[in-house]
Steps between C-alpha positions, in 0.01 A plus 500: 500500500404170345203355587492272825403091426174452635556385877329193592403373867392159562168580737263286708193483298325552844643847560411599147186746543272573206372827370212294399194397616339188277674276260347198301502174685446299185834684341677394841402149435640503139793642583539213770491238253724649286761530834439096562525448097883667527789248480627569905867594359322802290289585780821769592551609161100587503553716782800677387279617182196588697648722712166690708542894474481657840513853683705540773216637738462652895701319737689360213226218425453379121210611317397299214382659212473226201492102501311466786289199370828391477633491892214381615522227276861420612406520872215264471730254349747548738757739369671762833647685283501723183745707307381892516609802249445805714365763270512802725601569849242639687580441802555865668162553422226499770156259432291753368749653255611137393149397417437856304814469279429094438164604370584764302755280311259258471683268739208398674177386453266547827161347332297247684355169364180702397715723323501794708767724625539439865765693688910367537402369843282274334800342286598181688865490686598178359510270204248260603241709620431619147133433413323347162353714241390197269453799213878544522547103439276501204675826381806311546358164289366719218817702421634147477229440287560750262252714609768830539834563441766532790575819578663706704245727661550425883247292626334430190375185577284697730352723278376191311414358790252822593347491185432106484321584857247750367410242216506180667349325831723377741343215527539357177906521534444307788240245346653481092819672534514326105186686447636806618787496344284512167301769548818637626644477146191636345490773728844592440475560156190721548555926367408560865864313648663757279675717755673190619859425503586253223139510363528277204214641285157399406414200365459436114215571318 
């Protein structure tokens, strides 16, 4: 049999539900501007290439499972609707066994603002009920920065994210998120980030 084409549904960003709990609210806001900065005829061609990756879940419902700073940042500026891949169907499954298979693949990410692993009940049931983690925003800023590498380890951003937290105040992102952001990049290149995905080495000398 020859592969199938990849099917894609045009959803309601408002029935989208997240597997989720926190996202950055300053990476929201970027990728706002960068939605009003689009010439309005490529605004469709945008969405055709950033297609969010979904399970089919209980009750048929789409579970997002990547781009997430993404929807929210289309619904706040207005958007109803997004295209969705669905990457596996799910759907006979009952809650429980969903959530256990989701975590397994690393498909979901139940960890609270703080950090800590909460349970799936705790993941919010729509798009704009996702909370700020302003670790994940400066994780987000210093990969931009150069700080690490893109890579493909699922919810790496995260892991950065965790390990910015136990080495920086909240308070300061809030305060000097410039500030931040350097000792961000010095912390980054630090022998302890070393376990990291797309750890970019120590510095020089």
């Amino acid at each position: 049999m020859a592969p199938r084409e990849p099917l894609l549904i045009s959803v309601p960003i408002a029935e989208l539900r997240p597997t989720q709990i926190t996202v950055g609210y300053r990476e929201v806001e970027e990728k706002r501007r960068r939605w009003r900065a689009h010439d309005p005829e490529k605004k469709a061609e945008f969405l055709g290439s950033h297609m969010i990756p979904v399970l089919l879940g209980p009750k048929k419902k789409h579970y997002v499972i990547d781009h997430h700073h993404l929807a929210l940042a289309l619904q706040e500026e207005g958007e109803e609707n997004v295209l969705v891949t669905v990457v596996a169907d799910l759907h006979k499954l009952d809650k429980d066994a969903f959530w256990t298979v989701a975590d397994h693949k690393a498909w979901a990410h139940p960890y609270d603002a703080a950090g800590l692993r909460v349970g799936f009940d705790d993941i919010p049931k729509v798009i704009a009920d996702l909370a700020d983690d302003p670790f994940r925003s400066l994780a987000g800023e210093l990969r931009r920065a150069g700080g690490f590498a893109k890579d493909t380890t699922p919810f790496s951003e995260f892991l950065w994210a965790d390990y910015l937290r136990r080495n920086l105040k909240r308070k300061l992102i809030e305060k000097d998120f410039t500030q931040a952001l350097e000792q961000a990049l010095r912390l980054a290149k630090a022998p302890d980030a070393g376990y990291l995905p797309g750890w970019c080495g120590p510095l020089d000398g």
